[in-house]
N, C-alpha and C positions, 0 to 999 in steps of 0.2 A: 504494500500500500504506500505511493509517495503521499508527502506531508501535506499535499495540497489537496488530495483526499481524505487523509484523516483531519483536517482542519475543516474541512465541510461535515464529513462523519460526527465532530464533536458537536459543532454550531445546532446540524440537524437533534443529534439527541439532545439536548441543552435546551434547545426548543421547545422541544415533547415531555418536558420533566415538568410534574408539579408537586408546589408544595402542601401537605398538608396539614401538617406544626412545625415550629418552630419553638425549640429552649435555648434559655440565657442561663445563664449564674453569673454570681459575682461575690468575691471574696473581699472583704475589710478588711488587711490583719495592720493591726498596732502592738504595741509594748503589753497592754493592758488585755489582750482577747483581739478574737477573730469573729466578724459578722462572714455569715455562707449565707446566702439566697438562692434558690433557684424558682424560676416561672416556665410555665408551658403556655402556648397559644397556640389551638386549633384554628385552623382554617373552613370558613364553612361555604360549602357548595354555594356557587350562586344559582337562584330556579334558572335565570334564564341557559346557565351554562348545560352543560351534562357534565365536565370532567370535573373530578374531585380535584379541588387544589388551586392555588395560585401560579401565576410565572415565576422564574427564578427572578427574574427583574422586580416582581413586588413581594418577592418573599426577603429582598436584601432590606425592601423600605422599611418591611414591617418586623424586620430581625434589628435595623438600628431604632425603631422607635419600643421596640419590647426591653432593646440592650439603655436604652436614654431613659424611660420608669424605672429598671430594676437597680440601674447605675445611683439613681438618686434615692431610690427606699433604701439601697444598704446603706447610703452613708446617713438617711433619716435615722435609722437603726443605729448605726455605731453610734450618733447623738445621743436617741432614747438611752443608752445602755450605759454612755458618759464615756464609749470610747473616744471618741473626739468630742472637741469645745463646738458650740453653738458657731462661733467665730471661722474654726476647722469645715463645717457642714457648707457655710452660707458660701463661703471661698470653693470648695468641691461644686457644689450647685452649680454654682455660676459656670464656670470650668467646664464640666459636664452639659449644660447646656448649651453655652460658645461652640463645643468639638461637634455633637450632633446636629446644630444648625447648620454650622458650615459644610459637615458630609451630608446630610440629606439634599441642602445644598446643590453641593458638586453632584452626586448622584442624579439631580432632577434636570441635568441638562444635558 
């Protein structure tokens, strides 16, 4: 197979794939403990579709906006628990929100 067949071969399977969940985690660790999260998101049939699942193109959107809530409940959580300062949380947030803006962002064009 030359590469200009398997580079069509991949495009076409890549095409045909969908998603049907998508999991995140995410790990806190400080001096003081470790916050573990993990979420799952099914994906649910559209009526008008037949196929189970989304594109790979909106299963990346909806992997970075599953990954931008679970990014900010752990570090809600390491707050709750007094692993990081209120001060620590507010600085993470913001952080965490600038990065996902900007990749959903780039991603959307």
């Amino acid at each position: 197979m030359s590469m200009e067949d398997f580079k069509a071969r991949l495009s076409e399977v890549k095409e045909k794939m969908k998603v049907t969940q998508i999991t995140a985690s995410r790990v806190i660790k400080t001096r003081q403990g470790d916050v573990f999260l993990s979420m799952s998101s099914n994906i649910p049939n559209k009526e008008e579709d037949q196929e189970q699942g989304i594109s790979l193109k909106d299963a990346r959107l909806a992997s970075h906006i599953l990954g931008l809530e679970l990014s900010i409940l752990a570090h809600e959580q390491a707050c709750a628990n007094g692993l990081i300062s209120g001060n620590e949380l507010e600085v993470a947030t913001k952080a965490i929100k600038g990065n996902y803006t900007k990749l959903l962002v780039d991603k959307s064009k």
